[in-house]
Rosetta silent file (secondary structure, phi, psi, omega in degrees, C-alpha in Angstrom):
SEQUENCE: XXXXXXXXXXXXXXXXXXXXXXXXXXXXXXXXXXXXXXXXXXXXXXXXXXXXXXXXXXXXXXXXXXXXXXXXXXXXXXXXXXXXXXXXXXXXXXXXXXXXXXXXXXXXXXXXXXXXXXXXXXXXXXXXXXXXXXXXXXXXXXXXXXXXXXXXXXXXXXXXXXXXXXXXXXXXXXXXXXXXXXXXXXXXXXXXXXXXXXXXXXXXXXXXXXXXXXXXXXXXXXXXXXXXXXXXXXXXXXXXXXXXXXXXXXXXXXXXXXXXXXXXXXXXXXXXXXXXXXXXXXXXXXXXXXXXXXXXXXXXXXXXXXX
SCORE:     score description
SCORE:     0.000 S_00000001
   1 L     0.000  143.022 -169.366   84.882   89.387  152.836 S_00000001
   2 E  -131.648  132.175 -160.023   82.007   87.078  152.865 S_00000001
   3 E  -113.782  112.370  173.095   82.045   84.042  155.531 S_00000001
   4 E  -127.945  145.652  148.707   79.797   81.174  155.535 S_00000001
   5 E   -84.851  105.724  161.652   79.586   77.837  157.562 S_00000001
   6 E   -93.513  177.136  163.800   79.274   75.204  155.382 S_00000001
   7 E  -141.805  138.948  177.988   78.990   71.457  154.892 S_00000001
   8 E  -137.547  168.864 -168.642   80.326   68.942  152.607 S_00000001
   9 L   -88.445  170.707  108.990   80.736   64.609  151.924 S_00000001
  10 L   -71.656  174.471  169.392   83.974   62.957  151.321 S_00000001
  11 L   -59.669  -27.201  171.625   84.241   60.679  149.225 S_00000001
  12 L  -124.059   74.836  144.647   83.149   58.224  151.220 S_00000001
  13 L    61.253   27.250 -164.541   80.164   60.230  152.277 S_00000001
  14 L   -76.536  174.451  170.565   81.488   61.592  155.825 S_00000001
  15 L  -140.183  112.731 -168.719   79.385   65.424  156.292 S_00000001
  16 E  -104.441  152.469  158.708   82.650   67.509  157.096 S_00000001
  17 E  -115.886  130.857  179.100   81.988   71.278  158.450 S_00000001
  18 E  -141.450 -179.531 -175.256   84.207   74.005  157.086 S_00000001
  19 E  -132.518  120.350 -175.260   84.203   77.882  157.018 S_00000001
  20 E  -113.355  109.682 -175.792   84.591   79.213  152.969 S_00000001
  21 E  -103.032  121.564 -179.216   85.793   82.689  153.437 S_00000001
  22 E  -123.954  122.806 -147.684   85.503   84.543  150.335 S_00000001
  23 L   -63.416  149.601 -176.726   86.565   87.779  148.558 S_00000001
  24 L   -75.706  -25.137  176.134   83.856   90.405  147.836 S_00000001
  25 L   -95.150  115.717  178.501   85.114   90.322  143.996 S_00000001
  26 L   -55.282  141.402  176.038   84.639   86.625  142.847 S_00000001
  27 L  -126.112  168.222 -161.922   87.773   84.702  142.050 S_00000001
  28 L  -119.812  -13.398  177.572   88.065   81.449  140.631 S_00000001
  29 E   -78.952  146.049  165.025   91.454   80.402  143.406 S_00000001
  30 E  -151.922  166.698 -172.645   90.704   79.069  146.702 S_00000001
  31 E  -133.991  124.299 -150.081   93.062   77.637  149.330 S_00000001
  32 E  -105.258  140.754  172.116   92.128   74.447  151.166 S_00000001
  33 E  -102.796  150.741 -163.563   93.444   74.265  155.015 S_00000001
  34 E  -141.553   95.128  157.802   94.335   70.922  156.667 S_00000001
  35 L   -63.392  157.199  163.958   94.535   70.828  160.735 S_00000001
  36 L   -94.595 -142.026  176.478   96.341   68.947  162.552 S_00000001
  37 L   -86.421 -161.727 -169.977   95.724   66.132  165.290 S_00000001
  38 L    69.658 -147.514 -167.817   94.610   65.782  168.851 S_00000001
  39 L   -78.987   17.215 -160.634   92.067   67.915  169.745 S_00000001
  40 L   -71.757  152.020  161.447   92.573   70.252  166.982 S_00000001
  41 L  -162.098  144.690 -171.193   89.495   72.117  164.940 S_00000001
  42 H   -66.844   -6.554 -169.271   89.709   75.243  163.016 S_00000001
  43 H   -90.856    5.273 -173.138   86.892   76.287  164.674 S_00000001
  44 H  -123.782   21.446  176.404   88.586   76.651  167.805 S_00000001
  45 L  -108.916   90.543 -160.847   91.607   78.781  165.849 S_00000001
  46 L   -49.036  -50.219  177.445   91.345   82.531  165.933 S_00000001
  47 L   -43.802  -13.082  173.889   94.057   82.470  163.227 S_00000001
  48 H   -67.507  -31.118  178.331   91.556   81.226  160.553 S_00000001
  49 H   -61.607  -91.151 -161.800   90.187   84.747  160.893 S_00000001
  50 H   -40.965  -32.357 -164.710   93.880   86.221  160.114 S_00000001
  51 H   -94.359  -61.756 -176.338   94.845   84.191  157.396 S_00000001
  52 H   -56.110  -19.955 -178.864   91.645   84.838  155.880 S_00000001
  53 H   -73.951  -59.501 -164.902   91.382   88.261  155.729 S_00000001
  54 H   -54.828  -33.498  178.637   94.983   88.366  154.221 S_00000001
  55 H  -100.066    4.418  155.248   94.378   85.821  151.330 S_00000001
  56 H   -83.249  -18.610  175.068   91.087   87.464  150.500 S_00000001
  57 H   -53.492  -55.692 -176.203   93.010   90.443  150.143 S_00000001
  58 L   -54.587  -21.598 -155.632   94.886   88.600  147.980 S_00000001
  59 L    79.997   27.639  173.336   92.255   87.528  145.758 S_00000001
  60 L  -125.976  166.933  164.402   92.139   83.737  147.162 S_00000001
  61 E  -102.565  173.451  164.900   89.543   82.416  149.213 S_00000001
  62 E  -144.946  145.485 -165.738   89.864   80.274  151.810 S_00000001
  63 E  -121.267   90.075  165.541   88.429   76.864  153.236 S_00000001
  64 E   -83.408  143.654  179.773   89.949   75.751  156.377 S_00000001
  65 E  -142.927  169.490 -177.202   87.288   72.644  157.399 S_00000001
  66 E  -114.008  123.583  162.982   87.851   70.237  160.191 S_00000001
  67 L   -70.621  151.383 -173.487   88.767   66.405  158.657 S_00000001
  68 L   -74.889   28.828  150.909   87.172   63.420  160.026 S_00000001
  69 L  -107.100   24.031  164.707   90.442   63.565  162.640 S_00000001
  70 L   -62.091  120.109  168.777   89.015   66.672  164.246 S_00000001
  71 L    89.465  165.823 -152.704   88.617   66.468  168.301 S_00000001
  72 L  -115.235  -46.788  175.870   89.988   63.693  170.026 S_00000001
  73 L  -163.692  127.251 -176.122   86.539   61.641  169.602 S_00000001
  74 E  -158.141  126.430 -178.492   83.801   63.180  167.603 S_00000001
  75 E   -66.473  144.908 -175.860   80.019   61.156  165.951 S_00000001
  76 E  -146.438  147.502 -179.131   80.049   62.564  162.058 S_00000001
  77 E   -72.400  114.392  152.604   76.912   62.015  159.986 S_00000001
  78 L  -100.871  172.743  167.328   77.553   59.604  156.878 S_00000001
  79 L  -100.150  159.872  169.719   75.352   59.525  154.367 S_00000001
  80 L   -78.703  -30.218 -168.530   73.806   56.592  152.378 S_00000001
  81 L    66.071   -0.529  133.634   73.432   58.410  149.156 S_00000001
  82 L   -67.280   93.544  164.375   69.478   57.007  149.592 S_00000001
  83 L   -10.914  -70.425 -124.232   66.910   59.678  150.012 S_00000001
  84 L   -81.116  -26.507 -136.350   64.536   57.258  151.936 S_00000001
  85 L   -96.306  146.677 -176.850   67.639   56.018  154.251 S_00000001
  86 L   -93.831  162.547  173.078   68.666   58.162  157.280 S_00000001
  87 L   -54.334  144.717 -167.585   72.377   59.172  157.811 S_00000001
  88 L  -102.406  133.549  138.744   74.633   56.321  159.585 S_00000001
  89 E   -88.890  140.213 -164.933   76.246   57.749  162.531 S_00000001
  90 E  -135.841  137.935  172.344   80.179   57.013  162.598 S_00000001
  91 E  -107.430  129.271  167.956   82.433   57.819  165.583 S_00000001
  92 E  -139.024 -162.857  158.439   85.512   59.356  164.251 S_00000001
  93 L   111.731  152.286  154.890   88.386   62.068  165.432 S_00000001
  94 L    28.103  -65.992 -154.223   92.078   61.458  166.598 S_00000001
  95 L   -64.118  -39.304  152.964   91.322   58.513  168.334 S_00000001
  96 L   -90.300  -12.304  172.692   90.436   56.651  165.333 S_00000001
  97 L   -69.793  176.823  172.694   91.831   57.974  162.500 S_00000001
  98 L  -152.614  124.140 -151.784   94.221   56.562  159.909 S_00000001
  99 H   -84.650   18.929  163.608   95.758   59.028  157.872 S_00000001
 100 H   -79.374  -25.631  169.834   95.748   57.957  154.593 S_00000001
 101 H   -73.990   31.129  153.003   92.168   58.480  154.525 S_00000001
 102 H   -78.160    9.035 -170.974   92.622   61.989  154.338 S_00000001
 103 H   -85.142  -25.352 -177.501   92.781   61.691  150.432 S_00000001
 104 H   -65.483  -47.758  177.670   88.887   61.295  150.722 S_00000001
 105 H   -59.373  -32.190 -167.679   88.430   64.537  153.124 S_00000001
 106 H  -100.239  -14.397  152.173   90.475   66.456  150.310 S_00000001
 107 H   -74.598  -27.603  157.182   88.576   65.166  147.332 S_00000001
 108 H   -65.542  -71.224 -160.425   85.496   65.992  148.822 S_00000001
 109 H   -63.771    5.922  172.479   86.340   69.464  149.754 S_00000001
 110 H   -85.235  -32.934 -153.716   88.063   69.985  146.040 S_00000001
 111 H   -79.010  -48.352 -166.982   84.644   68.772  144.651 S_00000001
 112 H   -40.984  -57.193 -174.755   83.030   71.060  146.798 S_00000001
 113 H   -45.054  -56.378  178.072   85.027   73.754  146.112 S_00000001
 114 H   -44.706  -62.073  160.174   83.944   72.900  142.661 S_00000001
 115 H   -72.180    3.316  161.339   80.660   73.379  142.494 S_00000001
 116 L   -80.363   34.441 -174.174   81.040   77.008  144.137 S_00000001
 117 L   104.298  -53.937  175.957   83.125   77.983  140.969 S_00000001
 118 L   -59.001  154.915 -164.532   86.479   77.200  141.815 S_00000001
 119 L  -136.134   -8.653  176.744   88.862   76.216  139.537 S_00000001
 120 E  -124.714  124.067 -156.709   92.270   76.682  141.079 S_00000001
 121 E  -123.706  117.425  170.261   93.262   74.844  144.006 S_00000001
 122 E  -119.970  175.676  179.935   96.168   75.011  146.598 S_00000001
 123 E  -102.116  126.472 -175.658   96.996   73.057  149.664 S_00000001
 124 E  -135.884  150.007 -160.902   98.008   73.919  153.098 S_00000001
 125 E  -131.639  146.623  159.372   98.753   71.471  156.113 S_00000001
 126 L  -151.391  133.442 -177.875  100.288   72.466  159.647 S_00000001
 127 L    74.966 -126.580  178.191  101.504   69.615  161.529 S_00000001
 128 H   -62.478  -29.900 -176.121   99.899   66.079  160.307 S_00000001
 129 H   -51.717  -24.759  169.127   98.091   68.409  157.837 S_00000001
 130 H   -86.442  -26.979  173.566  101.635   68.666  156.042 S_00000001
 131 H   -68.400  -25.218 -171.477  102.338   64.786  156.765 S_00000001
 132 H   -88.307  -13.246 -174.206   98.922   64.297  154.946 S_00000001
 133 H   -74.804  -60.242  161.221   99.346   66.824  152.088 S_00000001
 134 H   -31.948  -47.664 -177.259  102.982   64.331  151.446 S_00000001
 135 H   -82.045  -40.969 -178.547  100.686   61.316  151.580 S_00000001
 136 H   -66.776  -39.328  174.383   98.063   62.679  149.667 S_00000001
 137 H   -58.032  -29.973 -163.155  100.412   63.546  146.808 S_00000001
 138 H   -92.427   -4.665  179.194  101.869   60.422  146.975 S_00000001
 139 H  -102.294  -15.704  147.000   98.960   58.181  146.611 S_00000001
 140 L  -179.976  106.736  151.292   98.180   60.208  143.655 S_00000001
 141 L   -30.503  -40.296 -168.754   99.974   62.575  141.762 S_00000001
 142 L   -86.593   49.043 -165.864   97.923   63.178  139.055 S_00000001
 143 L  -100.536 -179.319 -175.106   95.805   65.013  141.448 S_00000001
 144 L   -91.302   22.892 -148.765   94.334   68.639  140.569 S_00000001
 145 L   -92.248   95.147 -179.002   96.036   70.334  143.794 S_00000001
 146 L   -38.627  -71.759 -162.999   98.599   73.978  141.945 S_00000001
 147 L  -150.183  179.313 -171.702  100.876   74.065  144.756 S_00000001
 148 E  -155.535  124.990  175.244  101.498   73.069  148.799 S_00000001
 149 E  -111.869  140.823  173.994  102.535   74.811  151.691 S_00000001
 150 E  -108.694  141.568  176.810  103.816   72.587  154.326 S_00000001
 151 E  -123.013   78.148  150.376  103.513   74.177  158.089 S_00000001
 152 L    93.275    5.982  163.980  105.804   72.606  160.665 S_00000001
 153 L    -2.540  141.495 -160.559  105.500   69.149  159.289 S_00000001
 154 L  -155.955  143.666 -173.352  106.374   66.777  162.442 S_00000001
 155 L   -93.634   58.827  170.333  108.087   62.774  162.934 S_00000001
 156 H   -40.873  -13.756 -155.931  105.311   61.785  165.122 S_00000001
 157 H  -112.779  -34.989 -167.462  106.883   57.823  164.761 S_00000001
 158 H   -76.231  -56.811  160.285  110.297   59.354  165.345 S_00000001
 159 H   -42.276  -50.774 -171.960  109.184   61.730  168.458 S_00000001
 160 H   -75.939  -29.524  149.710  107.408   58.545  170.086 S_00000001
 161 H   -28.077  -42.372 -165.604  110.901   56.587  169.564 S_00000001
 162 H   -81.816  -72.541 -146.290  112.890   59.365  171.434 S_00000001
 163 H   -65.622  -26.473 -135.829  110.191   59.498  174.240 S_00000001
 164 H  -119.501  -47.974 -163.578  109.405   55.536  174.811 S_00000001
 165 L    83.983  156.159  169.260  112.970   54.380  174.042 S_00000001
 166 H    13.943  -86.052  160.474  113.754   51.153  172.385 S_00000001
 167 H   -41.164  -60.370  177.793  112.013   48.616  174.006 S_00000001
 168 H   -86.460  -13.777 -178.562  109.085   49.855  174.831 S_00000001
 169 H   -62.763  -40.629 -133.949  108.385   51.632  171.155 S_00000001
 170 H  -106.853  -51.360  176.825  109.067   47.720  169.838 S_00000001
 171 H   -54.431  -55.821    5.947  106.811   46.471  172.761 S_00000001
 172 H   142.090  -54.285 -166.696  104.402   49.033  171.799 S_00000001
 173 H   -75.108  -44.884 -178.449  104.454   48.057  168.110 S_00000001
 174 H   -71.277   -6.123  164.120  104.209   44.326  168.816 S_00000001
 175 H   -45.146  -69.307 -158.363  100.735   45.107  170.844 S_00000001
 176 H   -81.103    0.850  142.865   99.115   46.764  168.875 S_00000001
 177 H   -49.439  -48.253 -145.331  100.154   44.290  165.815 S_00000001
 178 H   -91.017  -27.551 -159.073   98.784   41.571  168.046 S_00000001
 179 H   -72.852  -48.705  175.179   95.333   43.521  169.183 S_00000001
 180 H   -34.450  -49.826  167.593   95.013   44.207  165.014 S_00000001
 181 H   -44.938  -59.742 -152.679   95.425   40.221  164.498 S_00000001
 182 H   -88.560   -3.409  174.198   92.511   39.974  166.977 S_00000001
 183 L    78.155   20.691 -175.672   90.365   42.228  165.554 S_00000001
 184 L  -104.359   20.359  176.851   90.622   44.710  168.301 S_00000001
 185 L   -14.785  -59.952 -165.017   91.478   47.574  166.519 S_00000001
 186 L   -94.485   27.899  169.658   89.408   50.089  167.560 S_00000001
 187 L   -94.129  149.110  179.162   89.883   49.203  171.730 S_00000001
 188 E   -64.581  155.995  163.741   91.794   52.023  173.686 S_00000001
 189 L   -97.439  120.775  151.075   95.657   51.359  174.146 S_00000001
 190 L   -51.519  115.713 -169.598   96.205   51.409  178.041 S_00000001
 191 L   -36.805  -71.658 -163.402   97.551   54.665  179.158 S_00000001
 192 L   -34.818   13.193 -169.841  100.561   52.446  180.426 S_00000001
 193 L  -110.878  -54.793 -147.489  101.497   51.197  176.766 S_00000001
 194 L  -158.627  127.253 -157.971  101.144   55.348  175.348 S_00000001
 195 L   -91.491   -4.782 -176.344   99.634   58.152  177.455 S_00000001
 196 L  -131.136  134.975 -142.620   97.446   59.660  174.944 S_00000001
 197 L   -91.063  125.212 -172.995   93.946   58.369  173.976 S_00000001
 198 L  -152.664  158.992  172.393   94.164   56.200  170.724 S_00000001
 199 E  -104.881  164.994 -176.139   92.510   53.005  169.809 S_00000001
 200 L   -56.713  -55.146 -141.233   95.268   49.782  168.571 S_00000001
 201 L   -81.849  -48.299 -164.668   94.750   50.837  164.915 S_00000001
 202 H   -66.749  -22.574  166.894   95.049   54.412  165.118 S_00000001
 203 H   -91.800   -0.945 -166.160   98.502   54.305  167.236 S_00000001
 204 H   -92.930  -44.111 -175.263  100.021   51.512  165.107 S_00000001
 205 H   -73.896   -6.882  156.204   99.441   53.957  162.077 S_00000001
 206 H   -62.769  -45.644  155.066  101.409   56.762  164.265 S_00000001
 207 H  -110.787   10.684 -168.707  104.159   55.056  165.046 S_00000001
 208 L   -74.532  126.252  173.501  104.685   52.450  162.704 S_00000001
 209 L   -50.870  -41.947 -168.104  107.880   53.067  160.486 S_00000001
 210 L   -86.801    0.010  160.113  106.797   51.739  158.031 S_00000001
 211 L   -62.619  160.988 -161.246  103.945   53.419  157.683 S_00000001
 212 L   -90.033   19.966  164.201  102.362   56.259  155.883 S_00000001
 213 L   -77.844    1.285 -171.730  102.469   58.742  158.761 S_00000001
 214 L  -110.539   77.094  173.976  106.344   58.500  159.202 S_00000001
 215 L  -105.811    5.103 -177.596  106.757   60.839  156.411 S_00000001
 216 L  -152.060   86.825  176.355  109.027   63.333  157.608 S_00000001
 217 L   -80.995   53.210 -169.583  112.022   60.983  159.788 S_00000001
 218 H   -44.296  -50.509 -167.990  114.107   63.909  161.279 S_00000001
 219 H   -45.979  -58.640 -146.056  115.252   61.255  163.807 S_00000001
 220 H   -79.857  -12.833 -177.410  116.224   58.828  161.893 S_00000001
 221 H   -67.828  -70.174 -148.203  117.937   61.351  159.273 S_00000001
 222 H   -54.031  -30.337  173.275  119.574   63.305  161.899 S_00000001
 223 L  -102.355   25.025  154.372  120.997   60.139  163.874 S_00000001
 224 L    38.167   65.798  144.363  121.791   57.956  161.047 S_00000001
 225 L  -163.449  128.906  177.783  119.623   55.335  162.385 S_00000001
 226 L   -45.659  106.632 -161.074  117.321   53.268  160.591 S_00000001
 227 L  -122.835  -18.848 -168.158  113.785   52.836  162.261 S_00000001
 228 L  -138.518  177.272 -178.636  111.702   51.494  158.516 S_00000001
 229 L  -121.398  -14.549  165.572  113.405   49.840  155.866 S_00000001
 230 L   -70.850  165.475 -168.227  111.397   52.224  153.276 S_00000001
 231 L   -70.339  169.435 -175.550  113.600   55.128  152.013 S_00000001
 232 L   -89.350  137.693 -179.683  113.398   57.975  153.985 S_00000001
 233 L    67.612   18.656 -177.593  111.202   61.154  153.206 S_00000001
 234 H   -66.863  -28.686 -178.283  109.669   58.685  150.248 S_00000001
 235 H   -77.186  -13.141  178.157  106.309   60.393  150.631 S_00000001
 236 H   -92.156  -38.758 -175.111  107.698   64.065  150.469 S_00000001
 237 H   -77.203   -8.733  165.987  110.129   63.005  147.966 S_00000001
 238 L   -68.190  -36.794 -153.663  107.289   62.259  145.362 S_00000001
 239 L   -70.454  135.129 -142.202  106.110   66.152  145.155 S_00000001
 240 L  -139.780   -9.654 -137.350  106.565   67.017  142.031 S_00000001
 241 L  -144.213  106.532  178.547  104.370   69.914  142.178 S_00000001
 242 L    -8.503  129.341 -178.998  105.536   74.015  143.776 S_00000001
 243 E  -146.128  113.595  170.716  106.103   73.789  147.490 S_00000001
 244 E   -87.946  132.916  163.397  106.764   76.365  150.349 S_00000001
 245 E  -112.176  116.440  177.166  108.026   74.733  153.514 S_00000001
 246 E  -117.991  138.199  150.519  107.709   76.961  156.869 S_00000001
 247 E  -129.566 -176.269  178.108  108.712   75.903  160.388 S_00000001
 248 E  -109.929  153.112 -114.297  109.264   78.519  163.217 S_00000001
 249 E  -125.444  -47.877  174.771  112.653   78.989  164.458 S_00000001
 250 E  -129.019   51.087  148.414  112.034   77.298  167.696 S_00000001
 251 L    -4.579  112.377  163.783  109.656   74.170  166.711 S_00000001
 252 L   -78.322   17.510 -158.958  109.606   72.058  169.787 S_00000001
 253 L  -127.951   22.724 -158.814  109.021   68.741  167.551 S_00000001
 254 L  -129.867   26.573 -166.540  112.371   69.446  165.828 S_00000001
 255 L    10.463   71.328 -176.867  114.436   67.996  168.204 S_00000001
 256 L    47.574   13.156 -178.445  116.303   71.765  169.014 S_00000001
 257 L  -130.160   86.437  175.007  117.874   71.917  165.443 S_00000001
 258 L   -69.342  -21.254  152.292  115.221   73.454  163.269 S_00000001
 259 L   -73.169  -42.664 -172.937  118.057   74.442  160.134 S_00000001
 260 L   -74.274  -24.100 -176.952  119.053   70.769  160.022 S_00000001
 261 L   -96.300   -5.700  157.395  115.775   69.246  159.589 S_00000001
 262 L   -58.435  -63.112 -160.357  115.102   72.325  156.535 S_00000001
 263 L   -77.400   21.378 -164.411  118.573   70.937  155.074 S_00000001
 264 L  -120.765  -37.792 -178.440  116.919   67.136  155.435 S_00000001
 265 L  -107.348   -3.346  168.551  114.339   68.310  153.436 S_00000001
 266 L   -57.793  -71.678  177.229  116.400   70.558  150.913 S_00000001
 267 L   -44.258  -42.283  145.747  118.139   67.197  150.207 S_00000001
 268 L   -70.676   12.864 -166.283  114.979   65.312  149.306 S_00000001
 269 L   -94.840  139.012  170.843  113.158   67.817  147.114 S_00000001
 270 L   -55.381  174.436 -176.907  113.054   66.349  143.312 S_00000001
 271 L   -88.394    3.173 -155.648  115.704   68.701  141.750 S_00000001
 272 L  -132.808   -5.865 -178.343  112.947   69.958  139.293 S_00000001
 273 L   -55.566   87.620  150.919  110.673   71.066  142.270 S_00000001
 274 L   -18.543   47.596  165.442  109.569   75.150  142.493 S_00000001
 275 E   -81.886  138.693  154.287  110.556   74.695  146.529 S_00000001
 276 E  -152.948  134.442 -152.698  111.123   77.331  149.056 S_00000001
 277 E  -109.006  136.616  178.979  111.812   77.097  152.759 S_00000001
 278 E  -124.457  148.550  132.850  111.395   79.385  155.508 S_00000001
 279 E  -134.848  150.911 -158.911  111.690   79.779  158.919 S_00000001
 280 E  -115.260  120.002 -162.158  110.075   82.336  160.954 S_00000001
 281 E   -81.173  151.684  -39.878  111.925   83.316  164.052 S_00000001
 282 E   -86.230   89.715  143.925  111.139   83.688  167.669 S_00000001
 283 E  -165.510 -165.151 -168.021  108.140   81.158  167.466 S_00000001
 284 E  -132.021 -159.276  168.893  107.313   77.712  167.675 S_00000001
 285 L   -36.827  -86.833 -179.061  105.270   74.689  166.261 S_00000001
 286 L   -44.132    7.243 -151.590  102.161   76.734  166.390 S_00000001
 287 L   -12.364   71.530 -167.490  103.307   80.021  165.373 S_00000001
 288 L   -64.323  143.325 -176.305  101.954   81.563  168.189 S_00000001
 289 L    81.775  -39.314 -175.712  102.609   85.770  167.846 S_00000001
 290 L   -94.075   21.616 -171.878  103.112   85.042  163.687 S_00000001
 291 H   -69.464  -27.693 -170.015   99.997   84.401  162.380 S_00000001
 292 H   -70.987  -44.199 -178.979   99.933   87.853  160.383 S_00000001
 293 H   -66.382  -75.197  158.398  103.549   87.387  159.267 S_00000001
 294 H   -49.305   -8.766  161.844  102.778   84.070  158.293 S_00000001
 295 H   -81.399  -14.716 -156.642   99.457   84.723  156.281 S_00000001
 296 H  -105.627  -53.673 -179.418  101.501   87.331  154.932 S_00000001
 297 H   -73.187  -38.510 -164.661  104.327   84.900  153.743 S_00000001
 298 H   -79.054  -60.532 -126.255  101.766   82.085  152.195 S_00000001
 299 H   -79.245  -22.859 -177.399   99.280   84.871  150.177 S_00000001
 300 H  -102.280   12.082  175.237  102.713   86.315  148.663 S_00000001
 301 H   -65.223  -68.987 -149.046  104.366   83.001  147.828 S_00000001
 302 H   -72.230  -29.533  177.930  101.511   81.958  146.122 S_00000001
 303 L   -69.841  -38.135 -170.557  100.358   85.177  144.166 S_00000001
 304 L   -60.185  -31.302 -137.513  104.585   85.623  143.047 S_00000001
 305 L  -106.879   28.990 -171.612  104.895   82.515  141.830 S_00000001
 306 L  -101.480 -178.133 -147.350  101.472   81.768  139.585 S_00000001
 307 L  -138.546    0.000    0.000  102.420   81.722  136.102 S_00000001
């Protein structure tokens, strides 16, 4: 297996670091990884080792890269696309993102991907990386992406609903509505509104229903109660395109019923969809103990089913 640290733009010209793990006999497949939020960075995930050696096995490579929501608050180089002009520093990471602009981070790294050769490309998200793989599809389908494994998808807008209760989620909303108004997007939210470090913009798109991070609305499925007035699961419900779904058997973000929010998403799949759903038992969100079993589960999904 042959490993390099690389670097690549988005589209709009962010310089993303990824690790392109590759088979010693070239292949033209590669498999693009998607972290999630917080502090997350593949670089701090021993499992990127495990999965790769198993899908190199396989004949895919693989490029887990850390998205400009990597880290909690992290400076990222843009570029100008002018020789003469030096790179623009941009503060980005958790704190600031907004996750539809992960369609950029995944069109870079497909381009990338491109000029090393590849020609066949699937996608895999764990956590928001499966809310953004839903979003990415859904802002546009016609994209070149073979298939998507969703990992533990999670109802970050639904979870902060449970936790805040009522009131304060609606106080919560109307803030950081008003701070938006005011142009103050990008000021921390006061632990006392939400306890975890976000700027106004970047928490409004977390818990806002109607927004596109509330793409997988266990809550509101499983308790029949309406939090957005868009349909529910509309961003999951576009894919059109083969899809493995995995959670672990005891999820904490699944509010304890980890079969009901599988049948939630059974129930949304177009009818015409290649889907197949797993869960892998005695783990959790992270599938801490399962990485081999789960690298194991993706490389032969994806090798059974290519056509």
């Amino acid at each position: 297996m042959k490993t390099s640290l690389v670097h690549f733009l988005s589209t709009d010209n962010l310089r993303l670091p990824g690790l392109l793990y590759e088979p010693e006999i070239k292949t033209k497949q590669a498999a693009i990884f998607l972290h999630g939020c917080g502090s997350s960075s593949v670089f701090y995930k021993p499992e990127m080792n495990i999965f790769a050696d198993i899908f190199t096995r396989h004949n895919i490579a693989f490029f887990p890269f850390n998205n400009r929501g990597a880290h909690l608050i992290k400076t990222l180089k843009q570029e100008s696309g002018n020789e003469e002009s030096e790179a623009e520093r941009i503060t980005a990471g958790t704190y600031y993102e907004i996750i539809s602009d992960c369609t950029k981070d995944i069109d870079g790294a497909i381009h990338f991907l491109r000029g090393q050769g590849f020609e066949t490309f699937y996608l895999i998200g764990h956590s928001t990386g499966a809310n953004k793989i839903a979003v990415y599809h859904y802002n546009n389908t016609k994209n070149p992406i073979s298939k998507y494994i969703l990992l533990a998808g999670g109802d970050d807008t639904g979870l902060t609903y449970e936790m805040m209760g009522e009131k304060r989620f609606k106080q919560a909303l109307t803030r950081c509505e008003k701070e938006l108004r005011n142009g103050n997007g990008d000021k921390p939210v006061p632990k006392y509104i939400y306890p975890e470090p976000y700027s106004f913009r970047a928490l409004y798109d977390v818990i806002n229903p109607e927004g596109d991070y509330n793409t997988f609305p266990f809550y509101e499925y499983l308790n029949n109660q309406k939090l957005s007035e868009k349909p529910l699961f509309r961003e999951y419900q576009s894919i059109n395109k083969p899809v493995l779904v995995v959670y672990g058997e005891h999820d904490e973000f699944c509010y304890g019923n980890v079969p009901a929010c599988i049948e939630a998403l059974k129930e949304h799949t177009k009818s015409q969809t290649d889907a197949a759903f797993e869960i892998i038992p005695e783990t959790g969100h992270g599938f801490d103990g399962k990485e081999k079993e789960l690298g194991g589960l993706m490389a032969r999904w994806l090798t059974s089913s290519l056509h």
